[in-house]
mmCIF entry with sequence, helices, sheets and N, C-alpha, C, O atoms, coordinates in Angstrom:
data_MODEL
# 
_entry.id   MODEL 
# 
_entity.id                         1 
_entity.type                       polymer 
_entity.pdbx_number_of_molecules   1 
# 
_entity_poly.entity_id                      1 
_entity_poly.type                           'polypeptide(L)' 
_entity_poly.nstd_linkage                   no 
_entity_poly.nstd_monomer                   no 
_entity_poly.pdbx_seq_one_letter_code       
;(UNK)(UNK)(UNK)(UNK)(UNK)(UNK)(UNK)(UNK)(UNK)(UNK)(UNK)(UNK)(UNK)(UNK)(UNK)(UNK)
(UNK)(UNK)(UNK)(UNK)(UNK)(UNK)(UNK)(UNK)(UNK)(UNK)(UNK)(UNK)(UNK)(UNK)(UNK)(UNK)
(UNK)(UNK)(UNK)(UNK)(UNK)(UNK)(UNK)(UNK)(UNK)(UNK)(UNK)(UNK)(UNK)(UNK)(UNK)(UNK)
(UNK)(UNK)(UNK)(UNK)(UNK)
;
_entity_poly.pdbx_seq_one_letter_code_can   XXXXXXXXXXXXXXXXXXXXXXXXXXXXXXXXXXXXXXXXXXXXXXXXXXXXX 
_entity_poly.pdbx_strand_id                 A 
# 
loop_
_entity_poly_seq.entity_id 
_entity_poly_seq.num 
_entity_poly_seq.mon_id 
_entity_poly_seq.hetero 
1 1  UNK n 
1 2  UNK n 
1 3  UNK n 
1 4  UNK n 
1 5  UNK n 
1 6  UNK n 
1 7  UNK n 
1 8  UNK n 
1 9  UNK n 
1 10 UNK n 
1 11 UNK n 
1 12 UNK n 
1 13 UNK n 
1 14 UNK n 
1 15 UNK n 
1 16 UNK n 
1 17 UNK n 
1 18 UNK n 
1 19 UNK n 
1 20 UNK n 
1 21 UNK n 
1 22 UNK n 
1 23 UNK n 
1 24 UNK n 
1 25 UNK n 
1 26 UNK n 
1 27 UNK n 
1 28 UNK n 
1 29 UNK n 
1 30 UNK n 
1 31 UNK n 
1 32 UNK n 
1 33 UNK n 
1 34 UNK n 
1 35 UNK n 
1 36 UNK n 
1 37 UNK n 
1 38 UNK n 
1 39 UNK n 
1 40 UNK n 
1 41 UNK n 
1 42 UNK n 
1 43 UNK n 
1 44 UNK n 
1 45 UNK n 
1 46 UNK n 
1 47 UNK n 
1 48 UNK n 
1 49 UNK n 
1 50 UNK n 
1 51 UNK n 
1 52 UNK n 
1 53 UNK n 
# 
_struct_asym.id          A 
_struct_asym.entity_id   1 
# 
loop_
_struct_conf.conf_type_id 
_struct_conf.id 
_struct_conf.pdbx_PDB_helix_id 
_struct_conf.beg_label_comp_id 
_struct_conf.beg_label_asym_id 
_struct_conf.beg_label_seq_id 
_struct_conf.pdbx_beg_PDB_ins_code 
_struct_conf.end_label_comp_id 
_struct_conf.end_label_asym_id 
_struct_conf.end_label_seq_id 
_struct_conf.pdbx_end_PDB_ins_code 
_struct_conf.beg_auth_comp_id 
_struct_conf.beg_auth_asym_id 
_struct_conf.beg_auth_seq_id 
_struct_conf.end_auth_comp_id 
_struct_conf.end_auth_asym_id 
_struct_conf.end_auth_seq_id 
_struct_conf.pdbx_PDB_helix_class 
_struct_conf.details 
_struct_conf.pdbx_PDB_helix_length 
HELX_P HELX_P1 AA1 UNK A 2  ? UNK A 17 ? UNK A 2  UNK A 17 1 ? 16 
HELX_P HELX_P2 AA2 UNK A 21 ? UNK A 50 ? UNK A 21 UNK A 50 1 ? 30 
# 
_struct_conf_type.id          HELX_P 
_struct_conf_type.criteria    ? 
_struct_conf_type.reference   ? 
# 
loop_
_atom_site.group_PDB 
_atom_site.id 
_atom_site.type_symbol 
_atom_site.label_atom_id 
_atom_site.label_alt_id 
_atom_site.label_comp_id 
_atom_site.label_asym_id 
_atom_site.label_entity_id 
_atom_site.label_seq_id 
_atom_site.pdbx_PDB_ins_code 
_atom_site.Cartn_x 
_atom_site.Cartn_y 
_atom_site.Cartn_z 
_atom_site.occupancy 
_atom_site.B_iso_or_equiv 
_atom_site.pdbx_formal_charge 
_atom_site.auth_seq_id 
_atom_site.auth_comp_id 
_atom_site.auth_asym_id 
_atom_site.auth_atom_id 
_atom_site.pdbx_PDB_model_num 
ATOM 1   N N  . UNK A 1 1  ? -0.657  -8.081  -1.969 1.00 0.00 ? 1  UNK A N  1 
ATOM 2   C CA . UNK A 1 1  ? -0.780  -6.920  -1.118 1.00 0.00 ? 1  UNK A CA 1 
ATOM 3   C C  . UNK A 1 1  ? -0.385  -5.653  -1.879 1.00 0.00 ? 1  UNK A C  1 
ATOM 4   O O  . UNK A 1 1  ? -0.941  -4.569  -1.702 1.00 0.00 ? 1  UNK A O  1 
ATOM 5   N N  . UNK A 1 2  ? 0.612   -5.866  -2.735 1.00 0.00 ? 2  UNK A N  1 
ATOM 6   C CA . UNK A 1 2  ? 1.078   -4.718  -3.267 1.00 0.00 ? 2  UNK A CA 1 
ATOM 7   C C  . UNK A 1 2  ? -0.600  -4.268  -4.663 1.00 0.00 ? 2  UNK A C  1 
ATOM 8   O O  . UNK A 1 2  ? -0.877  -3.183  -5.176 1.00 0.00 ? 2  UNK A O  1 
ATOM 9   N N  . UNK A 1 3  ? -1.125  -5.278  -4.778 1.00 0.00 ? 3  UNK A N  1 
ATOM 10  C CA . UNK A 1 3  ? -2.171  -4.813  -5.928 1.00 0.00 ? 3  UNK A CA 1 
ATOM 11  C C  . UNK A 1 3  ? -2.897  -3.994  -5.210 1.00 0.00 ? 3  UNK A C  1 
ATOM 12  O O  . UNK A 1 3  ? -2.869  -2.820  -5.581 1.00 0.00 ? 3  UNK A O  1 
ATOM 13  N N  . UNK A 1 4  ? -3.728  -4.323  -4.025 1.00 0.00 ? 4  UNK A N  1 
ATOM 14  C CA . UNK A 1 4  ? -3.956  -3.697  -2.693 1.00 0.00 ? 4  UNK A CA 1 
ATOM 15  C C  . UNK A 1 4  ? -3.767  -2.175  -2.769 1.00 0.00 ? 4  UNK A C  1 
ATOM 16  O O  . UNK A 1 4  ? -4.639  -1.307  -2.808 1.00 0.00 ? 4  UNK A O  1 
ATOM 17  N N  . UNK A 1 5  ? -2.237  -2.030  -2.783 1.00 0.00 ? 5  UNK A N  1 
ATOM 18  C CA . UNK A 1 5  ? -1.936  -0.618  -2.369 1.00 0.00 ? 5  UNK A CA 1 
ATOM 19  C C  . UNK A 1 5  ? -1.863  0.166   -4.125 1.00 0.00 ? 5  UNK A C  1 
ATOM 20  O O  . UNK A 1 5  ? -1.537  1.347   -4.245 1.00 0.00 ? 5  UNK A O  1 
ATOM 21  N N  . UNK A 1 6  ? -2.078  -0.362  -4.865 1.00 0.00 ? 6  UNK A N  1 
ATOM 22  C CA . UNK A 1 6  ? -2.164  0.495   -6.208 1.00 0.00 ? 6  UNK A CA 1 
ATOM 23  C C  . UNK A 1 6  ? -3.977  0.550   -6.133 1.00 0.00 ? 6  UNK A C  1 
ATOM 24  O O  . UNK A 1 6  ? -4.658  1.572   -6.218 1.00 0.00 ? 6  UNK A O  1 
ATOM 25  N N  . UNK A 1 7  ? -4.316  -0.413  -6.010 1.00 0.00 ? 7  UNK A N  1 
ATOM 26  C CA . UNK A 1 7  ? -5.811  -0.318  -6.013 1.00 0.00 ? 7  UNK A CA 1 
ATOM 27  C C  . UNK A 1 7  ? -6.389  1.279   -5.228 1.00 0.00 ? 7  UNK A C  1 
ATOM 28  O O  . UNK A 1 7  ? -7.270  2.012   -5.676 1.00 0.00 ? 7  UNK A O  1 
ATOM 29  N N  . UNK A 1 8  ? -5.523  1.501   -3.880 1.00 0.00 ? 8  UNK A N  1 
ATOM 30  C CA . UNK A 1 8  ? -6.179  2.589   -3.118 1.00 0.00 ? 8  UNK A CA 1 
ATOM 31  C C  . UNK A 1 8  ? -5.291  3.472   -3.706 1.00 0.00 ? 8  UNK A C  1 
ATOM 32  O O  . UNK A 1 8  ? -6.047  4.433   -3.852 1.00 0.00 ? 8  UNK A O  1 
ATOM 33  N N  . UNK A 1 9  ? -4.276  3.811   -4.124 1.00 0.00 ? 9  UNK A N  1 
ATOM 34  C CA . UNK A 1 9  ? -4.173  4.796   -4.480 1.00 0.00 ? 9  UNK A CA 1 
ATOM 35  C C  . UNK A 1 9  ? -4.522  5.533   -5.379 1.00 0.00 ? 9  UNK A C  1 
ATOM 36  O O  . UNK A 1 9  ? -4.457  6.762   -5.418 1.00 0.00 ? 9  UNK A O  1 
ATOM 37  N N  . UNK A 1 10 ? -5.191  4.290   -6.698 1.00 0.00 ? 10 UNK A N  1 
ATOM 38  C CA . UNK A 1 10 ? -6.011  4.855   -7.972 1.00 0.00 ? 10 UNK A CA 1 
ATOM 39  C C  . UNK A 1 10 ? -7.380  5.592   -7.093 1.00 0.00 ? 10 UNK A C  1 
ATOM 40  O O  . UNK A 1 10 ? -7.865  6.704   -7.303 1.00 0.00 ? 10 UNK A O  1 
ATOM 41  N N  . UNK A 1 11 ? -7.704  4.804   -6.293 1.00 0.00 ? 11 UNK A N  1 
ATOM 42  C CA . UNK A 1 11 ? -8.884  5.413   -5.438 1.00 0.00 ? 11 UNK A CA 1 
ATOM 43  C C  . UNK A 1 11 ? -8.894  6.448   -5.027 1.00 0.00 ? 11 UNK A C  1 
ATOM 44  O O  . UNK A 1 11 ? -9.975  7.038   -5.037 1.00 0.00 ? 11 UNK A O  1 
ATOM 45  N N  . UNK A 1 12 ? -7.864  7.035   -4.558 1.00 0.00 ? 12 UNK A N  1 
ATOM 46  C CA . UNK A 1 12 ? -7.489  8.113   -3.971 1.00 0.00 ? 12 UNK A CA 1 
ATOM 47  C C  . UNK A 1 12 ? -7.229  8.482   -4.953 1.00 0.00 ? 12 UNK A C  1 
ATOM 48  O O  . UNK A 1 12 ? -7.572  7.459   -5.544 1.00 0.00 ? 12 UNK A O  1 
ATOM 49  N N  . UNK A 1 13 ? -6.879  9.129   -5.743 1.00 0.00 ? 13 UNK A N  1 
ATOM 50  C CA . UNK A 1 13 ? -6.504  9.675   -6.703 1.00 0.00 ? 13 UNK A CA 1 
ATOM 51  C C  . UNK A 1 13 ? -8.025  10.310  -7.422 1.00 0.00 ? 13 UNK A C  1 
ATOM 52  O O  . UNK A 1 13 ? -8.416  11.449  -7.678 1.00 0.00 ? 13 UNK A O  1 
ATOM 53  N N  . UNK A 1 14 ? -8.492  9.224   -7.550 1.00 0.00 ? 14 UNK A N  1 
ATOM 54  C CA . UNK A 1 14 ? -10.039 9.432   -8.491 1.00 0.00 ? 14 UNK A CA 1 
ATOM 55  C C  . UNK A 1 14 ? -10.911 10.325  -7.518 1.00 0.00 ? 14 UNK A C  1 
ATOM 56  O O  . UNK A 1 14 ? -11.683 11.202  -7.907 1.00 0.00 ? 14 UNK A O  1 
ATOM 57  N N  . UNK A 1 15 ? -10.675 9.973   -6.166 1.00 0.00 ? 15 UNK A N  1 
ATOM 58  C CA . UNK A 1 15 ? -11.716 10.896  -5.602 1.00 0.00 ? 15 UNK A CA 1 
ATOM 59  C C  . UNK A 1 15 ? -10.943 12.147  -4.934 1.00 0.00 ? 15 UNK A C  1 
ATOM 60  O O  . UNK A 1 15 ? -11.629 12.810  -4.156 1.00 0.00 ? 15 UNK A O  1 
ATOM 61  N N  . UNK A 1 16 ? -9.379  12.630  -5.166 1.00 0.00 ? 16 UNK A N  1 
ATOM 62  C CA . UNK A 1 16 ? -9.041  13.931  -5.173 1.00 0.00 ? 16 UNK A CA 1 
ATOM 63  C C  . UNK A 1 16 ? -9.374  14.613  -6.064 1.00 0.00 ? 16 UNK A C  1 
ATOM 64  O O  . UNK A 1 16 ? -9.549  15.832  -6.065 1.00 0.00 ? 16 UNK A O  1 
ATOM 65  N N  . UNK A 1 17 ? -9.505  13.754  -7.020 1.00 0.00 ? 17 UNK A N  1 
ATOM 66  C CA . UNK A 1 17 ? -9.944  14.939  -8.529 1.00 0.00 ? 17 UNK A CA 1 
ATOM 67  C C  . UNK A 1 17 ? -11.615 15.280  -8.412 1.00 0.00 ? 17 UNK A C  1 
ATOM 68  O O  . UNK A 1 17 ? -12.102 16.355  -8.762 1.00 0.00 ? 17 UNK A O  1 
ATOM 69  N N  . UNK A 1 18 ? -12.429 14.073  -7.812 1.00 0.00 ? 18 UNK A N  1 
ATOM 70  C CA . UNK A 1 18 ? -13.532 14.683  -7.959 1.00 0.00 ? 18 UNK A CA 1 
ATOM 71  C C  . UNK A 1 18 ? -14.189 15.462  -6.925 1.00 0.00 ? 18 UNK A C  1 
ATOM 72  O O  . UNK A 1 18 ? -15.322 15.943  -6.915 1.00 0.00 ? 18 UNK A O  1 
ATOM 73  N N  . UNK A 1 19 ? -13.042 15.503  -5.850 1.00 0.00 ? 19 UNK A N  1 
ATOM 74  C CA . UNK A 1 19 ? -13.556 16.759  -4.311 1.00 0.00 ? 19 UNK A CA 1 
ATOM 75  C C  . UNK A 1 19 ? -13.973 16.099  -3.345 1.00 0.00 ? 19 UNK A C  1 
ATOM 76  O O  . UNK A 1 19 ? -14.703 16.670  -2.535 1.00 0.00 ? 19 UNK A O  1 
ATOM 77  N N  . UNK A 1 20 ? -13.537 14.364  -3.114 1.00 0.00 ? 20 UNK A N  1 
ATOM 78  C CA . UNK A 1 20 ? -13.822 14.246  -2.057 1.00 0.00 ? 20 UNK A CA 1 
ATOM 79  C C  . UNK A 1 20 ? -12.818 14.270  -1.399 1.00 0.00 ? 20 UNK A C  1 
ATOM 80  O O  . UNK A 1 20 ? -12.181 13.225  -1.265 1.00 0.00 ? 20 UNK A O  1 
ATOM 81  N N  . UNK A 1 21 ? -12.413 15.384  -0.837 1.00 0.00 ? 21 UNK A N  1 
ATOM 82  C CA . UNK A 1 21 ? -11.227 15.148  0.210  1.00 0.00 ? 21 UNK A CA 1 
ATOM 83  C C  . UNK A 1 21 ? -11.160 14.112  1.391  1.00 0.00 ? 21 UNK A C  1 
ATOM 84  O O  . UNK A 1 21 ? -10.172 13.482  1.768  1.00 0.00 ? 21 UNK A O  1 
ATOM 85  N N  . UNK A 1 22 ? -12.334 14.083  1.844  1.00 0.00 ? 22 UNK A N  1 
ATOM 86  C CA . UNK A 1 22 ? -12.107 12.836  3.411  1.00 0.00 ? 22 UNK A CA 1 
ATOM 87  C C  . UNK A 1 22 ? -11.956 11.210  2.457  1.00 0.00 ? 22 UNK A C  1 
ATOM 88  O O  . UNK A 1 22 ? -11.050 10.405  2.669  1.00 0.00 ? 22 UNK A O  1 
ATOM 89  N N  . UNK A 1 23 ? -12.698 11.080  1.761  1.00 0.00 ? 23 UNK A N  1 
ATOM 90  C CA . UNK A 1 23 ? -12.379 10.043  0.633  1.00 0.00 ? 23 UNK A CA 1 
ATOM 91  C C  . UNK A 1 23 ? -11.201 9.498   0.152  1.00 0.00 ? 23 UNK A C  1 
ATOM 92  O O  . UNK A 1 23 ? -11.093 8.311   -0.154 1.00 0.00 ? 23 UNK A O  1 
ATOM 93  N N  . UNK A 1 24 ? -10.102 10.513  0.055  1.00 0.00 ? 24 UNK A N  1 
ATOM 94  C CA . UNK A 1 24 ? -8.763  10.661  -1.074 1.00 0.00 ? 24 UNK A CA 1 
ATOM 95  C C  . UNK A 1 24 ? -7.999  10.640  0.078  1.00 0.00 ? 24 UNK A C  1 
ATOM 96  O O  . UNK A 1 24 ? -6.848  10.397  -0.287 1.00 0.00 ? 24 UNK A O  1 
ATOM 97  N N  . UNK A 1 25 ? -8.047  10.797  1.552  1.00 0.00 ? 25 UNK A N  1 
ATOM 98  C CA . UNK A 1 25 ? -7.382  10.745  2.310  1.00 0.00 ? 25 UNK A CA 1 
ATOM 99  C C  . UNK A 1 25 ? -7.095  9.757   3.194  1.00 0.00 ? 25 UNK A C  1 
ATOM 100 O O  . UNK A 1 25 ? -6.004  9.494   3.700  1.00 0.00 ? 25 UNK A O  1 
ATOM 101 N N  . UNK A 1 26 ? -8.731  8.932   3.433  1.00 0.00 ? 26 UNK A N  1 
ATOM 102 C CA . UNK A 1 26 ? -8.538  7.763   3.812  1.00 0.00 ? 26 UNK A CA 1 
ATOM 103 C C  . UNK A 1 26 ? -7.720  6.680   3.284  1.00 0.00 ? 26 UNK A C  1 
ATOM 104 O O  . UNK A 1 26 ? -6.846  5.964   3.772  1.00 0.00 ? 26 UNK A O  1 
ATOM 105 N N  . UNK A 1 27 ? -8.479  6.815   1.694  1.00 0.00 ? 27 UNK A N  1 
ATOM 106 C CA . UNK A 1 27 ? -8.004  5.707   1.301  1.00 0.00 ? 27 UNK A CA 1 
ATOM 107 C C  . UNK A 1 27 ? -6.576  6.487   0.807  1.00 0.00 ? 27 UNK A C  1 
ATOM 108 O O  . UNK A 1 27 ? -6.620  6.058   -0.346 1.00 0.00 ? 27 UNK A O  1 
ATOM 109 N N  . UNK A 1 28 ? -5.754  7.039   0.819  1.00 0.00 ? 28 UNK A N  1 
ATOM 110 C CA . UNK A 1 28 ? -4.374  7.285   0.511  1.00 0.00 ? 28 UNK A CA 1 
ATOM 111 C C  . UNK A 1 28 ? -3.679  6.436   1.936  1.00 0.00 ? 28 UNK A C  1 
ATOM 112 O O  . UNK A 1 28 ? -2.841  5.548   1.783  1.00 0.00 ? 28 UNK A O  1 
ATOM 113 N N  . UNK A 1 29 ? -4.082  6.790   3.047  1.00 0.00 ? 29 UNK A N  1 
ATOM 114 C CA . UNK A 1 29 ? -3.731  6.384   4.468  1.00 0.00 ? 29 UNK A CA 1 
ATOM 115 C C  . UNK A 1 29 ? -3.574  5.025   4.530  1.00 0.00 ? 29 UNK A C  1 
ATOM 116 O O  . UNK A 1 29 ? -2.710  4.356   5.098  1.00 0.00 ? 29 UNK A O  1 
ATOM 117 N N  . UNK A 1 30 ? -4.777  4.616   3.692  1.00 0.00 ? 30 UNK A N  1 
ATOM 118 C CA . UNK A 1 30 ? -5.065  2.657   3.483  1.00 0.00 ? 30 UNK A CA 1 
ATOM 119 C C  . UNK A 1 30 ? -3.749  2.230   2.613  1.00 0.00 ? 30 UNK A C  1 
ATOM 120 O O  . UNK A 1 30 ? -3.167  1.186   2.911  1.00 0.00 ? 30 UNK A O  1 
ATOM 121 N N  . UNK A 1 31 ? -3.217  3.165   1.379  1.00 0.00 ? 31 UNK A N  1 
ATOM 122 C CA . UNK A 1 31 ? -2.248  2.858   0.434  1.00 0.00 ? 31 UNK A CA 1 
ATOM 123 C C  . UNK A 1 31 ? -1.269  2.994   1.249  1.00 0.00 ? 31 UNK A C  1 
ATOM 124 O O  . UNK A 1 31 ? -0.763  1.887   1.433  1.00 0.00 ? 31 UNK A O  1 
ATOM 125 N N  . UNK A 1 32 ? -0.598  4.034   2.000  1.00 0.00 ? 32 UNK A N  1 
ATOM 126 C CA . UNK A 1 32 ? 0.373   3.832   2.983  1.00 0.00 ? 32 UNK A CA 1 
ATOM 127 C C  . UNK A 1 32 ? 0.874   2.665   3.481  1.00 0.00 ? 32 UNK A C  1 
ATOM 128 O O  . UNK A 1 32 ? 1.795   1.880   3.260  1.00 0.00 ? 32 UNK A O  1 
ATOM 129 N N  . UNK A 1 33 ? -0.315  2.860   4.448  1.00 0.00 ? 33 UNK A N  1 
ATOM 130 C CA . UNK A 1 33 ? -0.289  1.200   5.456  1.00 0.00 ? 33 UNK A CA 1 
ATOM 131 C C  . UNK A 1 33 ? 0.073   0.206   5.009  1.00 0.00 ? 33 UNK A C  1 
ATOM 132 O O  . UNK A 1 33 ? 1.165   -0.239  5.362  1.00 0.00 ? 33 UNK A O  1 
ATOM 133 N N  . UNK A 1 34 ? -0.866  -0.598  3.912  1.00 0.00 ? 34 UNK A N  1 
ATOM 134 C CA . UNK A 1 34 ? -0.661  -1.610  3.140  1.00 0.00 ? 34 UNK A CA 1 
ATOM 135 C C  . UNK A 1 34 ? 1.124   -1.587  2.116  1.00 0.00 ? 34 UNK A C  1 
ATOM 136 O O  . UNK A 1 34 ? 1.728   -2.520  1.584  1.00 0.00 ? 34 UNK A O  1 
ATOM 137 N N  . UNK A 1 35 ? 1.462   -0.108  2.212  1.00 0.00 ? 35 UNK A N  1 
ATOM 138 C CA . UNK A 1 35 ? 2.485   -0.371  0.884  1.00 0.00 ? 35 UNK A CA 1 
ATOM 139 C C  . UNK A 1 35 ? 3.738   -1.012  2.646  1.00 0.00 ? 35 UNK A C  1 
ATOM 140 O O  . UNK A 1 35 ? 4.290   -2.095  2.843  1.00 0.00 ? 35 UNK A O  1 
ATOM 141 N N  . UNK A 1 36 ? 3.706   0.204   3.470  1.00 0.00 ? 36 UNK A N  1 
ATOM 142 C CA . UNK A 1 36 ? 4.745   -0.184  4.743  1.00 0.00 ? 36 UNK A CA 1 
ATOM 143 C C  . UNK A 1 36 ? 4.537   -1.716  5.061  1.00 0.00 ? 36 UNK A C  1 
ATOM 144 O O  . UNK A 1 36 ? 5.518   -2.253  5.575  1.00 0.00 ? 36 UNK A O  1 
ATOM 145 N N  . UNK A 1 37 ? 3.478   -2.479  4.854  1.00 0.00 ? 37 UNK A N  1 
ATOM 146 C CA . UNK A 1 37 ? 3.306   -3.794  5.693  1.00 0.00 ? 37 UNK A CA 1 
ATOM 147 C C  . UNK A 1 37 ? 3.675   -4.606  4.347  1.00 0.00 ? 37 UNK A C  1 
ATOM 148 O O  . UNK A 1 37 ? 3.903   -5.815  4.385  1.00 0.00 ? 37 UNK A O  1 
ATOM 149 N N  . UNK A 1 38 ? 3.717   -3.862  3.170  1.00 0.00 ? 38 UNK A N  1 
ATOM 150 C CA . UNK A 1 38 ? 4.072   -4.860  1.802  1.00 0.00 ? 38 UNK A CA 1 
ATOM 151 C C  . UNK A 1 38 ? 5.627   -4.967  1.959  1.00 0.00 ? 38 UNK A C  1 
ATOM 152 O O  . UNK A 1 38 ? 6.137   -6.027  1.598  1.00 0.00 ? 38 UNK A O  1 
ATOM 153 N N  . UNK A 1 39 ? 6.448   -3.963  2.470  1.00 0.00 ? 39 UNK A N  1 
ATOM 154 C CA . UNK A 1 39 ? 7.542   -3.504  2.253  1.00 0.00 ? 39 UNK A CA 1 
ATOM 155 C C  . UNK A 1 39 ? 8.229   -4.040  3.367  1.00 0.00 ? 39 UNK A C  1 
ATOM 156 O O  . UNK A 1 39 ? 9.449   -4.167  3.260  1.00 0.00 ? 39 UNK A O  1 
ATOM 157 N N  . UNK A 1 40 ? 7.726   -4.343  4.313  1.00 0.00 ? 40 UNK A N  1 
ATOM 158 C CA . UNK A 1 40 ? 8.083   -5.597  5.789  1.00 0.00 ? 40 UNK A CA 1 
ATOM 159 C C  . UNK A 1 40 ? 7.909   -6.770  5.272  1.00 0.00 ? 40 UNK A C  1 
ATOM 160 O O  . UNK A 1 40 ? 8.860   -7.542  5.399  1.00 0.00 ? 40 UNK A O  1 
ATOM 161 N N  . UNK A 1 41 ? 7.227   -7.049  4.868  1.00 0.00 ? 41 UNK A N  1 
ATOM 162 C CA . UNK A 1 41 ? 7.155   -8.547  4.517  1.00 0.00 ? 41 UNK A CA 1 
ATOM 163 C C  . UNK A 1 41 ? 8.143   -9.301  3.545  1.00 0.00 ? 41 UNK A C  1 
ATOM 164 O O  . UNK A 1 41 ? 8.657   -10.418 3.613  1.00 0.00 ? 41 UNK A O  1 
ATOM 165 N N  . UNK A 1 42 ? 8.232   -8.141  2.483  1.00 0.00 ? 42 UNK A N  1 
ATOM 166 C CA . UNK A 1 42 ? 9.475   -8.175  1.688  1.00 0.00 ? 42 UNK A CA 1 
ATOM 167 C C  . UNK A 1 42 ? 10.741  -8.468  1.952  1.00 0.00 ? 42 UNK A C  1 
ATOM 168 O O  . UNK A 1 42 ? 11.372  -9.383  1.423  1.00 0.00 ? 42 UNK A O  1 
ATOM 169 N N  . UNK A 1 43 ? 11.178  -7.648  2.831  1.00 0.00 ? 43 UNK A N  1 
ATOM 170 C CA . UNK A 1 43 ? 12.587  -7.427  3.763  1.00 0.00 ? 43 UNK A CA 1 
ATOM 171 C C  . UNK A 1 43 ? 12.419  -8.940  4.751  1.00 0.00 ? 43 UNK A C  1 
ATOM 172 O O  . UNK A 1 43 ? 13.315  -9.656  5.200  1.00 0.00 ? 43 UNK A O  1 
ATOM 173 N N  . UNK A 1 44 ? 11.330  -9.039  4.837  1.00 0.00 ? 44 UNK A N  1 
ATOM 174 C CA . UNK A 1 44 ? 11.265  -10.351 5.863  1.00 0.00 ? 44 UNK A CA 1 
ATOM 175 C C  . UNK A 1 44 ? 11.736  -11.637 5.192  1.00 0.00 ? 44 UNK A C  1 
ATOM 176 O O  . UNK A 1 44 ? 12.543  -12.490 5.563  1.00 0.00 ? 44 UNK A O  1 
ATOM 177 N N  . UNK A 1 45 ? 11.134  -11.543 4.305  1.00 0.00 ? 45 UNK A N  1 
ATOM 178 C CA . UNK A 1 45 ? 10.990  -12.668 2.933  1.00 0.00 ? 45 UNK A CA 1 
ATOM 179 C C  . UNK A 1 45 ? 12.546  -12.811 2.468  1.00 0.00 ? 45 UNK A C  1 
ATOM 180 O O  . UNK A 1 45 ? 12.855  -13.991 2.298  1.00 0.00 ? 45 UNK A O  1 
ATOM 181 N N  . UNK A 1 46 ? 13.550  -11.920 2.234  1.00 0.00 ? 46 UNK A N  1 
ATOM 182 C CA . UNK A 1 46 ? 14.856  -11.870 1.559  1.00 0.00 ? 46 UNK A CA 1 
ATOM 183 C C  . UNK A 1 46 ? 15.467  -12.608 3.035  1.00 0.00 ? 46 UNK A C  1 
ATOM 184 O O  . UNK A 1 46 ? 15.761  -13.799 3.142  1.00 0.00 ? 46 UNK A O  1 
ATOM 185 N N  . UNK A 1 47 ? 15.546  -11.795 3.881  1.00 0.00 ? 47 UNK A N  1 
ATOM 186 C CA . UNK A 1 47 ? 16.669  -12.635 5.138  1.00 0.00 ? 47 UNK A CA 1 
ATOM 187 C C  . UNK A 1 47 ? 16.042  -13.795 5.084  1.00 0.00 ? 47 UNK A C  1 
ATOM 188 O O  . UNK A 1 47 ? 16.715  -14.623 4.470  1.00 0.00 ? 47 UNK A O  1 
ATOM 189 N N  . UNK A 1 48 ? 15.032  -14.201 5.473  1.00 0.00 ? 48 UNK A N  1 
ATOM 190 C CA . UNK A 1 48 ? 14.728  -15.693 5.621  1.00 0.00 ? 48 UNK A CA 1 
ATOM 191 C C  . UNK A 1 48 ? 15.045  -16.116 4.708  1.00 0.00 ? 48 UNK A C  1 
ATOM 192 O O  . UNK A 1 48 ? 15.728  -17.060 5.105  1.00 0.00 ? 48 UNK A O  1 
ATOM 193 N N  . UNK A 1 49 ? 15.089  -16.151 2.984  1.00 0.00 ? 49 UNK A N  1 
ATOM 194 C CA . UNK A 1 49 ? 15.236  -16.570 2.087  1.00 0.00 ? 49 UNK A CA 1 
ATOM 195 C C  . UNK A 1 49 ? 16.531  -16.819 1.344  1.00 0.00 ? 49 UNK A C  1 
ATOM 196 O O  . UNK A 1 49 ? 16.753  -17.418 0.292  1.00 0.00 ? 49 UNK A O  1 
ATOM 197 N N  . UNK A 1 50 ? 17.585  -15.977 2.479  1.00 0.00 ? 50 UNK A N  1 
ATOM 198 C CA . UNK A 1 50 ? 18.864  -16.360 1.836  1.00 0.00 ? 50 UNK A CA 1 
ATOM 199 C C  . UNK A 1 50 ? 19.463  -17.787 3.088  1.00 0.00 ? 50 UNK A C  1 
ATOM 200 O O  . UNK A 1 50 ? 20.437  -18.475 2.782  1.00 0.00 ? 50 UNK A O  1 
ATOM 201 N N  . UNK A 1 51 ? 18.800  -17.985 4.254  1.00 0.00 ? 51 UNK A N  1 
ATOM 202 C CA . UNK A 1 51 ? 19.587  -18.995 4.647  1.00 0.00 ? 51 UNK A CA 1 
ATOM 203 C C  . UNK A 1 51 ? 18.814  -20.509 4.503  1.00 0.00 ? 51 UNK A C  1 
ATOM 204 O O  . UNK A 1 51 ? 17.707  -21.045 4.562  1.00 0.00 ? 51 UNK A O  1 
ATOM 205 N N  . UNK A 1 52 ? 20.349  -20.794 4.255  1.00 0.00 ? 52 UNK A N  1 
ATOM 206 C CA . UNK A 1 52 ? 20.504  -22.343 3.709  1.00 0.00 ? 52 UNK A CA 1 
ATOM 207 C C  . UNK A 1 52 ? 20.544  -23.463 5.361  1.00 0.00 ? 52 UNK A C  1 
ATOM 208 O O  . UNK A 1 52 ? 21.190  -23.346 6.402  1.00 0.00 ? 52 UNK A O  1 
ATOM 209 N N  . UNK A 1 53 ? 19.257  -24.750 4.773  1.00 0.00 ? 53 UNK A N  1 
ATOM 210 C CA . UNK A 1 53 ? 18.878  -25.303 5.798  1.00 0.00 ? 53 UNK A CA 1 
ATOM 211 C C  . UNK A 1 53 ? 20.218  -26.727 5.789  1.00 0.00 ? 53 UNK A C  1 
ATOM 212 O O  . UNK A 1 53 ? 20.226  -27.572 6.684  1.00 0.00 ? 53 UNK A O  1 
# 
């Protein structure tokens, strides 16, 4: 997920430079999303992962 959110932000990136603004914005919005739902899952992943069965 996290490749995901580098993927759109190179995207975004490439199409701020070349003027597509509605382009560079979506997909920045997509890098957001994906980085917040990478960054939950994470935090999810450590508590579950420290208790012992």
């Amino acid at each position: 997920m996290l490749r995901w959110t580098v993927i759109f932000i190179i995207l975004a990136i490439i199409a701020g430079i070349f003027g597509f603004g509605g382009i560079a914005a979506g997909t920045a919005s997509i890098a957001k999303v994906l980085f917040f739902i990478f960054i939950v899952l994470f935090v999810i992943s450590l508590v579950i992962g420290r208790r012992k069965v």
